[in-house]
C-alpha positions in Angstrom: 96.2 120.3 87.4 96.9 123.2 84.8 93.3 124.5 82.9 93.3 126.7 79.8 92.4 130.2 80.0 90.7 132.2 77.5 93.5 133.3 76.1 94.9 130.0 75.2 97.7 129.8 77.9 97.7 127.5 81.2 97.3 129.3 84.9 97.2 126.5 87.8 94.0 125.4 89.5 94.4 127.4 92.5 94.2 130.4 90.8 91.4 129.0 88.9 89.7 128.5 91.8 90.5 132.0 93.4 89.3 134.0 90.7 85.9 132.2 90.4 85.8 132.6 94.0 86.1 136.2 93.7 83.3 136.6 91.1 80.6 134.8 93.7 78.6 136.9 95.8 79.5 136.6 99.6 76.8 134.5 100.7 78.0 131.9 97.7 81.5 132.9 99.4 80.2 131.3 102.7 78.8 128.1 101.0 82.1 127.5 99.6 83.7 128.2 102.7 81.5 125.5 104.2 81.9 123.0 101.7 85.9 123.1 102.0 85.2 122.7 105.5 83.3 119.7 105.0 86.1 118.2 102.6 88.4 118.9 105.3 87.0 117.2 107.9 86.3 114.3 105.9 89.3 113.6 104.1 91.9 116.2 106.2 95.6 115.8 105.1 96.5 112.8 104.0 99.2 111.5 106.5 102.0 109.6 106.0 101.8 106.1 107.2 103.7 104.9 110.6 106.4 102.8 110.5 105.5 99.4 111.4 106.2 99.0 115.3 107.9 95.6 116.2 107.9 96.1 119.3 106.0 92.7 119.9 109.0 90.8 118.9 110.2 87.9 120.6 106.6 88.4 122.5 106.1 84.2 121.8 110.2 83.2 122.4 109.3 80.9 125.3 106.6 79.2 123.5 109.5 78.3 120.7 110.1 75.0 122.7 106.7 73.8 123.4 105.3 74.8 119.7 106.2 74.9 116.0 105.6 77.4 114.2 102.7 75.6 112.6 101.7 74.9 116.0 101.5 78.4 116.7 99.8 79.3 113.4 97.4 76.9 115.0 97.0 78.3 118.5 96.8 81.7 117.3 93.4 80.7 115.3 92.1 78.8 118.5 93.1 82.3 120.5 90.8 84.3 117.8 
């Protein structure tokens, strides 16, 4: 995110927010520090997302004789 400066060119956000930051007094310092805090601990870093585990399969392999798959589509509701 790139905001215009008065002098017409583009400095990034961070620094945006670091000098407005340093032209609060320090107890508006501290509520800023808060609320970052607060963001932080509500949304954190966004992590990646795990890798699907299929460590289940074959979990069902001796049912495969006594049930079709739509049999087991079926059993699985009933188990719910």
């Amino acid at each position: 995110m790139a905001v215009k400066n008065v002098e017409g060119g583009k400095i990034m956000a961070k620094q945006v927010i670091k000098v407005k930051l340093e032209e609060l007094p320090d107890d508006l310092k501290k509520e800023v520090m808060d609320y970052i805090e607060f963001l932080l601990q509500k949304y954190g870093k966004r992590r990646k997302k795990e890798k699907f585990n299929f460590d289940w399969e074959g979990g069902l392999s001796e049912l495969k004789e006594r049930y079709s798959s739509v049999e087991l589509q079926h059993k699985a509701l009933e188990w719910r």
